[in-house]
C-alpha positions, 0 to 999 in steps of 0.5 A: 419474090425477087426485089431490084433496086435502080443502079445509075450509071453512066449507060443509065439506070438498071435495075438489079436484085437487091441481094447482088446490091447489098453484096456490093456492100459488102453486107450478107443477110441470115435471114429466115430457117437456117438450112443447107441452102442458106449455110451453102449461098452464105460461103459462096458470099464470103468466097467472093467477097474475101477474093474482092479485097479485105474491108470487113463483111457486115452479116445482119441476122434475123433469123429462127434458128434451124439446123445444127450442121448447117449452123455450125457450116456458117459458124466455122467460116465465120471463125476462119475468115480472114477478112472481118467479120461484124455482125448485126442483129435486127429483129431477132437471132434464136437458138443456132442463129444466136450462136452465130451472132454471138460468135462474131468476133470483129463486134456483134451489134443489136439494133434497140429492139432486138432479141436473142434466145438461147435453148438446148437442141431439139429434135426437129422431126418425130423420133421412132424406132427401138430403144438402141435407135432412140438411145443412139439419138439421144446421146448424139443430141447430149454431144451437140448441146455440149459442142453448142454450149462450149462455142457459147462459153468460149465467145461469152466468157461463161462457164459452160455451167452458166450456160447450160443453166440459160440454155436449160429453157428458152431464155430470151435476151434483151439487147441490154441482157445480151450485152451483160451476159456477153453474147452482145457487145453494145446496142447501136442504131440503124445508122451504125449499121449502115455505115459498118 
């Protein structure tokens, strides 16, 4: 369900989607799965918002995760923007979207209460097929864990040995955790948020 917000103006108050406002923002939210729809609205945002002008971009994340490609999509815009990049995560940022957050590299903020969770990839859907097939599959996910755990090392500063160590199970990270392991570079209130 779509939400509006009134906009005075000097024709008087309209009402517009909420969405069209944050952007007016300049704030993107990754909010729910992480799919083809939400990595292809998020590069059409930063497309605009980046031909705008260059004040940096805020990227609130609350999110489960989702798709790898889709994740990675999100990920290489982030990398090669040239206008700022801040990320935020409020609620919680799991598996690829903890990635995403932990890449930022204009600051990534937690609110209090907030959570990232880190894991090895996983298969999203039933595996059939032959021992060729399955095999096949199987080294395809051993290459993406390596990819994602070398993303990881690169913007935390771990190994890629410490990191395949805390993506072997769900590790789950506090705002204080995140900050130490380095996926997090300080823990801020809403207020920080709203001004960023």
């Amino acid at each position: 369900q779509k939400m509006y917000v009134q906009v005075k103006s000097s024709n008087g108050i309209t009402l517009i989607p909420e969405d069209t406002r944050l952007l007016a923002d300049r704030r993107i939210l990754i909010d729910g799965e992480i799919n083809s729809e939400l990595a292809c609205g998020f590069m059409k945002r930063i497309i605009l918002l980046s031909k705008e002008n260059e004040q940096a971009i805020s990227v609130i994340v609350n999110s489960p995760g989702g798709e790898v490609n889709s994740g990675l999509m999100i990920y290489d815009i982030i990398q090669s923007s040239h206008v700022p990049i801040k990320m935020y995560c409020a609620g919680r940022a799991y598996s690829m979207a903890a990635l995403l957050f932990a890449s930022g590299k204009h600051g990534r903020y937690m609110l209090p209460h907030a959570e990232l969770m880190l894991h090895e990839p996983i298969l999203g859907n039933h595996v059939t097929g032959n021992a060729s097939s399955i095999r096949s599959i199987s080294d395809s996910l051993i290459d993406t864990r390596r990819k994602l755990n070398f993303i990881l090392a690169k913007h935390t500063g771990r190994s890629e040995n410490e990191i395949e160590k805390a993506t072997a199970f769900d590790h789950y990270f506090s705002p204080e955790e995140s900050v130490e392991f380095g996926l997090a570079d300080a823990v801020v209130g809403f207020d920080t948020l709203m001004e960023g």
